[in-house]
C-alpha positions as CSV (number, residue, x, y, z in Angstrom):
1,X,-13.5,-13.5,21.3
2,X,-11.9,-11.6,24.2
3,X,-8.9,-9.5,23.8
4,X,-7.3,-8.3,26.9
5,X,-4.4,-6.0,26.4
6,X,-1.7,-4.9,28.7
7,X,2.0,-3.3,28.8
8,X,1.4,0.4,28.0
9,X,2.7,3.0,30.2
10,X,5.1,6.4,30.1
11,X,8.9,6.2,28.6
12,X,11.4,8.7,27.5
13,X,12.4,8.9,23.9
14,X,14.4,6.3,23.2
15,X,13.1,3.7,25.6
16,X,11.2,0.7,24.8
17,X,8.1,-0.6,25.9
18,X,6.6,-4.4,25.6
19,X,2.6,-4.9,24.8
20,X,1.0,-8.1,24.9
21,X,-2.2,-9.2,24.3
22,X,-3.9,-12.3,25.1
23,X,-6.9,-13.6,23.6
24,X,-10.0,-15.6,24.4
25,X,-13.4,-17.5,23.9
26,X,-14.5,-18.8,20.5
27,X,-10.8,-18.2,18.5
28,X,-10.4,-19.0,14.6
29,X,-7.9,-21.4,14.7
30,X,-6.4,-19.3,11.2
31,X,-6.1,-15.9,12.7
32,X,-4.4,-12.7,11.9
33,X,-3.3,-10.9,15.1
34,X,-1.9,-7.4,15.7
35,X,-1.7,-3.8,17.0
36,X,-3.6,-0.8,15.8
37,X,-3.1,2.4,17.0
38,X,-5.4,5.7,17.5
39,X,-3.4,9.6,18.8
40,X,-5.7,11.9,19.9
41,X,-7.6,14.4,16.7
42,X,-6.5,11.3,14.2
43,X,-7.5,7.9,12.7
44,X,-7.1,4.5,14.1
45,X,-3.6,3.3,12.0
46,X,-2.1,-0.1,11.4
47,X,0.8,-0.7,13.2
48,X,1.6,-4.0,12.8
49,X,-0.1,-7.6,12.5
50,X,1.3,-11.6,12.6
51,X,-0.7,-14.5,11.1
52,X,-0.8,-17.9,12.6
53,X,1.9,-19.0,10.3
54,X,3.7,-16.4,11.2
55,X,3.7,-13.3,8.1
56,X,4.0,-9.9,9.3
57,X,2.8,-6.6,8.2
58,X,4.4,-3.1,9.8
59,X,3.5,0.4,9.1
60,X,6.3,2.1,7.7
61,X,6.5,4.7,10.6
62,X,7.7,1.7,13.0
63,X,10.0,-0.7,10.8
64,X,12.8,-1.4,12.1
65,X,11.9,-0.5,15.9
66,X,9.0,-2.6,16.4
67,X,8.8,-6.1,16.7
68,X,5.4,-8.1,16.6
69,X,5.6,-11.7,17.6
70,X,3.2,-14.5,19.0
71,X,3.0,-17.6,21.0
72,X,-0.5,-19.9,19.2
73,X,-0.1,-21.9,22.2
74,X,-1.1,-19.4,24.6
75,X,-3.3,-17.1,22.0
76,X,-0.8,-14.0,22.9
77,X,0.1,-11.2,20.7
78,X,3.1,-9.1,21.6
79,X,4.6,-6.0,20.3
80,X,8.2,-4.9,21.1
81,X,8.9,-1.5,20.8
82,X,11.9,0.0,20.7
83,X,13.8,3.9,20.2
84,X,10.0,4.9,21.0
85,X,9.4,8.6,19.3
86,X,7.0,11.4,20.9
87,X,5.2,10.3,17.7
88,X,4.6,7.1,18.8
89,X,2.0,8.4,21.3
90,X,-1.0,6.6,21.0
91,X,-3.9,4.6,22.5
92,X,-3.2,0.9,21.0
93,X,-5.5,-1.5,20.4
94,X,-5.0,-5.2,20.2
95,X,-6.7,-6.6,17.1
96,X,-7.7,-10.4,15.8
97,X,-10.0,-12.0,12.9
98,X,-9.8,-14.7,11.0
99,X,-7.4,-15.3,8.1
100,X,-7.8,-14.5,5.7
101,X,-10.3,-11.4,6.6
102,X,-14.1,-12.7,6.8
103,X,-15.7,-9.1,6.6
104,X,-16.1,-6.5,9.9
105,X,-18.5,-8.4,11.3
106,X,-15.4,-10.8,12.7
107,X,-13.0,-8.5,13.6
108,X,-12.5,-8.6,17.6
109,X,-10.9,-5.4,19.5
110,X,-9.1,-5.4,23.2
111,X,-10.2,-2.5,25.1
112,X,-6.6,-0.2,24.8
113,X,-4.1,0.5,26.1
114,X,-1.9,4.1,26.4
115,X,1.5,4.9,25.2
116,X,3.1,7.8,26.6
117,X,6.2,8.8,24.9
118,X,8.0,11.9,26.7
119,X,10.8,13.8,24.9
């Protein structure tokens, strides 16, 4: 599986931004997608993930401001972001596995892309 991610840039506080994040190769047809997140001196953190059927999961640093959707037909991910905080400055990484979980071994990773929140 290929992820290839795209959408980051620079925004002032309180602008929005729009990642998306299209997958492809050998794709589990029962997949979890999402958005992970990783600021400079900390941990990679959950932002937010979608299932094929459609369940989400947000952090509860970005509920109500983020929205993560997907279209199965195309194998895309997005993330909506919205009243984007200094905070929110981050290198994000598209995620997928199957569903549910099959161990590390399945989990697939895009390549990044950074979010540059300005105050």
């Amino acid at each position: 599986v290929q992820l290839q991610a795209s959408g980051g840039g620079l925004v002032q506080a309180g602008g929005s931004l729009r990642l998306s994040c299209v997958a492809s190769g050998s794709i589990f047809s029962i997949n979890i997608m999402g958005w992970y997140r990783q600021a400079p001196g900390k941990q990679r953190e959950l932002v937010a993930t979608i299932t094929t059927g459609g369940s989400t999961n947000y952090a509860d640093s970005v509920k109500g401001r983020f929205t993560i959707s997907r279209d199965n037909a195309e194998n895309t991910v997005y993330l909506q972001m919205g009243s984007l905080k200094p905070e929110d400055t981050a290198v994000y990484f598209c995620y997928q596995a199957p569903y549910p979980p099959a161990g590390s071994r399945y989990d697939y990773w895009g390549q990044g892309t950074q979010v540059t929140v300005s105050s």
